[in-house]
C-alpha positions in Angstrom: 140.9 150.6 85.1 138.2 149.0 82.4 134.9 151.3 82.2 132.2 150.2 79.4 129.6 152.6 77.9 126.6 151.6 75.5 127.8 152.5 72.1 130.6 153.7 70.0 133.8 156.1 70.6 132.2 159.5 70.2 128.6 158.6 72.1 127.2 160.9 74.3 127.9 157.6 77.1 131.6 158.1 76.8 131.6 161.9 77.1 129.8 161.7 80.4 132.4 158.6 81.3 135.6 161.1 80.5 133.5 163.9 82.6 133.8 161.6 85.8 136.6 159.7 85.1 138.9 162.4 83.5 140.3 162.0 79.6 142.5 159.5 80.0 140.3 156.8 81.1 140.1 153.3 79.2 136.5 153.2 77.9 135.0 150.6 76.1 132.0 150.3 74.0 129.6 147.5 73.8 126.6 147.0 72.2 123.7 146.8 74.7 123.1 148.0 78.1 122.7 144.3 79.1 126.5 144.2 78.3 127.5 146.9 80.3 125.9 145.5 83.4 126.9 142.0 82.6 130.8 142.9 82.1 130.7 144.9 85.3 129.2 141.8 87.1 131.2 139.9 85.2 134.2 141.5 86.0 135.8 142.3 83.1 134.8 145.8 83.4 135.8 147.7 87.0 133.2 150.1 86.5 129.9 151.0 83.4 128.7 154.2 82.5 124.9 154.3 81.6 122.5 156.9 81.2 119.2 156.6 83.3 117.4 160.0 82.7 117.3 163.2 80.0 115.2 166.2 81.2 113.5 165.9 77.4 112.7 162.6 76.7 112.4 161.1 80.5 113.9 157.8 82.3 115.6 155.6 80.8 113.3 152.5 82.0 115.1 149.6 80.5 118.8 150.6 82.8 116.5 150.8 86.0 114.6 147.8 85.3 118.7 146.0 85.3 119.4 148.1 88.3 116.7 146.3 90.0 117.5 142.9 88.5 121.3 142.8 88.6 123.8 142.7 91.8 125.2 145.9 91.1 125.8 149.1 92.9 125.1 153.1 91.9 128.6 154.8 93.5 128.2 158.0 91.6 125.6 160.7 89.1 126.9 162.6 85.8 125.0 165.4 84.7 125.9 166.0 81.0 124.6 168.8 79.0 123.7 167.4 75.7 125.2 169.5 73.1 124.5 168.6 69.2 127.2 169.2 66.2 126.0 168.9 62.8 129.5 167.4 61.1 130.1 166.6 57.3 133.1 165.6 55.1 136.5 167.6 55.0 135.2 170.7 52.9 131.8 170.5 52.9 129.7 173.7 53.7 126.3 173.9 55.2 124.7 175.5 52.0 125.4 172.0 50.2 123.7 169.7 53.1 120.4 168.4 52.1 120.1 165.3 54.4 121.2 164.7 58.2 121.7 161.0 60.0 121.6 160.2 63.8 119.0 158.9 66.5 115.7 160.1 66.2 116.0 161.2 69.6 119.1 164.1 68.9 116.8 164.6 65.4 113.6 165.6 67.0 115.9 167.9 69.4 117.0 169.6 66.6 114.2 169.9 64.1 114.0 173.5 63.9 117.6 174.0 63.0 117.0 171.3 59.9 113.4 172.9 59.2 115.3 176.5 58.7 118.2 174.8 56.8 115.8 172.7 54.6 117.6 169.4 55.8 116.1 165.8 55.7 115.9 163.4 58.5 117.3 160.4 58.4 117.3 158.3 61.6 119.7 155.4 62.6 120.5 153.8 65.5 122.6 156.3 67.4 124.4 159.5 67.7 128.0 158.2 67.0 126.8 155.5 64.7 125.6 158.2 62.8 128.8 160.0 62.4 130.8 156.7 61.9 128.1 155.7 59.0 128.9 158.9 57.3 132.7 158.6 57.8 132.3 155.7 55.3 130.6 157.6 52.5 132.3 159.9 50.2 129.6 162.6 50.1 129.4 166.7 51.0 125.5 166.6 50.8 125.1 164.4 53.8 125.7 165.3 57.3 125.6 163.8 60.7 124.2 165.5 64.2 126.6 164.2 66.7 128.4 165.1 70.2 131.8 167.6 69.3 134.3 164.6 70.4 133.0 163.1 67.1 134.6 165.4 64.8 138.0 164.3 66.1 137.3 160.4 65.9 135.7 160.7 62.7 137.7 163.4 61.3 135.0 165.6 60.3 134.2 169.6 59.9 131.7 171.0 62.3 128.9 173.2 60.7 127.1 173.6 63.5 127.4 174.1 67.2 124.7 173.7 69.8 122.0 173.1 67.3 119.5 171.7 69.7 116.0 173.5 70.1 116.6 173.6 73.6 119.3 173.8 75.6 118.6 172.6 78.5 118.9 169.2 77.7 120.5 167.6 79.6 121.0 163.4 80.7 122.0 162.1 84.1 124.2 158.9 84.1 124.7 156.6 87.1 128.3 155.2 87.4 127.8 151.4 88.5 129.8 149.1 90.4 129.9 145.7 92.0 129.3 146.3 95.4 133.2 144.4 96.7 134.6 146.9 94.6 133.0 150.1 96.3 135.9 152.4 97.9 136.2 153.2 101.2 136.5 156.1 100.6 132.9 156.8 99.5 131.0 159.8 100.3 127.3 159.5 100.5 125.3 162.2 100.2 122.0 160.8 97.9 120.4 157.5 97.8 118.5 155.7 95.0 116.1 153.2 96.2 113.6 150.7 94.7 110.3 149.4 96.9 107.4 147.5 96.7 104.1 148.6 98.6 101.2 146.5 100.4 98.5 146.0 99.1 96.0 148.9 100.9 94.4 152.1 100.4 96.7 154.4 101.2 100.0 152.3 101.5 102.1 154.8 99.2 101.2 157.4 101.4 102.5 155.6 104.5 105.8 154.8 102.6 106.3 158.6 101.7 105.7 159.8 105.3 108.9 157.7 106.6 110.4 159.8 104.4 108.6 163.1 106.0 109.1 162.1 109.7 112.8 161.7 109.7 113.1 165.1 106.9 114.5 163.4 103.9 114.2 165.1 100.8 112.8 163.2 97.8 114.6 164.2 94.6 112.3 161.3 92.3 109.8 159.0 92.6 108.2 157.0 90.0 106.4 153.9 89.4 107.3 150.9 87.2 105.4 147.7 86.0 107.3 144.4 87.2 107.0 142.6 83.7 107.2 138.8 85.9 103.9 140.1 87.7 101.0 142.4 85.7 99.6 145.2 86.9 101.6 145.7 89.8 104.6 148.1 90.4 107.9 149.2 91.7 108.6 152.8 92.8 112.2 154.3 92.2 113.1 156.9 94.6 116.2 159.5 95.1 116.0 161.4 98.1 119.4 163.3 100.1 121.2 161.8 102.7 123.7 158.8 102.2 123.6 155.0 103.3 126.1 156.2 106.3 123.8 158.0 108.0 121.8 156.6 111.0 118.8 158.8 110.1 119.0 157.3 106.8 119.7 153.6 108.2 116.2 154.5 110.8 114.2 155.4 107.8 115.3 152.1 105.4 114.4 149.7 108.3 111.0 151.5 108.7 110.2 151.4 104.8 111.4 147.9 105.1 108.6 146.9 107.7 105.9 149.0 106.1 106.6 147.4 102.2 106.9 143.9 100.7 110.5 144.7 99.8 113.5 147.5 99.8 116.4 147.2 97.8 119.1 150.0 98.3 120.6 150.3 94.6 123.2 153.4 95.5 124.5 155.9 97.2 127.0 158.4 96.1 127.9 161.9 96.1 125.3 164.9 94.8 127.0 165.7 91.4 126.6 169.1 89.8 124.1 170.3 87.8 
């Protein structure tokens, strides 16, 4: 079994992949989401791993605008604690550090940690990459703020654990699929959705209340510009209850009269927290 991440071995993408998958999967990194869905569609990946939302820095638009675009189907949700390592060269010691790589993202998470150490920032273009750049050098002075499974690829010390500013950080992934490959053994328990309202005053609001009259639980709902047509907008919703249920099925084919279109992007199983 093939499964693709965005990125390199060590990304924060492949720890969430091993979380659902288990340690011994067969990841493979690639360099751009578009690949991920592409070799899924493609086949020559069975499933991809992307991210879609962090609790800090918000959605992941451009991997919902594919979901929307791309014949593809969400059969599960990772919830992975984001957990930053500051590594260096065999030896080094944190007293010596002076200048730290990685995404700007993981760098503004952890800018108290370098203000109070006295570190620079250095951004590049990923977590991993950042750790694999500094695996190359020959130099105790720089370090790299990575996930932990990087020390281990990279063989590098770890001089710091958990060094984010906050610790709830945290990103949700979406497991993807081609929709002949989803199991029969699926259990739904949470939808994601995409719609399209009419054009009226209040046309949201009569969407929403679908939801209301047969009890289902929105978990997410927000807007997104469709780039082919200006100024006008998609909503992404979650709400509880699977595909398989005929309350669910009653509700779809109500939203589906009331909008311009509906498209059902997943269903899968509520993942912990």
């Amino acid at each position: 079994m093939k499964i693709a991440f965005q990125g390199i071995k060590g990304a924060y993408s492949e720890l969430a992949l091993y979380k659902h998958f288990g340690r011994h999967a067969e990841s493979f990194g690639v360099d751009t989401f578009d690949e991920v869905f592409e070799g899924v569609i493609s086949s020559r990946f069975d499933f991809g791993v992307v991210p879609v939302e962090n609790t800090i820095a918000g959605t992941v638009v451009e991997n919902y605008d594919l979901l929307l675009s791309s014949d593809i189907f969400v059969v599960a949700e990772v919830f992975m604690p984001i957990r930053h390592t500051l590594l260096a060269k065999k030896g080094a010691c944190l007293e010596e550090i002076k200048e730290a790589y990685s995404h700007p993202h993981a760098l503004r998470q952890c800018k108290e940690f370098l203000k109070r150490h006295e570190i620079k920032s250095t951004p590049v273009y990923d977590t991993a990459g950042a750790a694999e750049i500094l695996s190359r050098q020959d130099r105790k002075d720089i370090a790299a703020i990575a996930s932990e499974l990087c020390a281990e690829i990279y063989g590098m010390d770890i001089l710091g654990k958990d060094i984010q500013t906050n610790r709830s950080n945290t990103t949700r992934f979406f497991v993807i699929v081609k929709p002949v490959n989803i199991s029969e053994n699926m259990t739904y328990k949470k939808t994601t959705i995409a719609f399209k309202t009419r054009h009226y005053p209040g046309s949201l609001v009569d969407c929403l209340k679908i939801f209301q009259a047969h009890h289902l639980n929105l978990t997410k709902l927000e807007s997104r510009p469709i780039p082919e047509n200006p100024w006008e907008y998609v909503f992404y919703t979650d709400f509880e209850g699977g595909i398989d249920s005929e309350i669910v099925k009653q509700a779809l084919k109500e939203l589906e009269a009331d909008a311009l279109f509906v498209k059902v992007l997943g269903s899968y199983p509520n993942a912990q927290f």
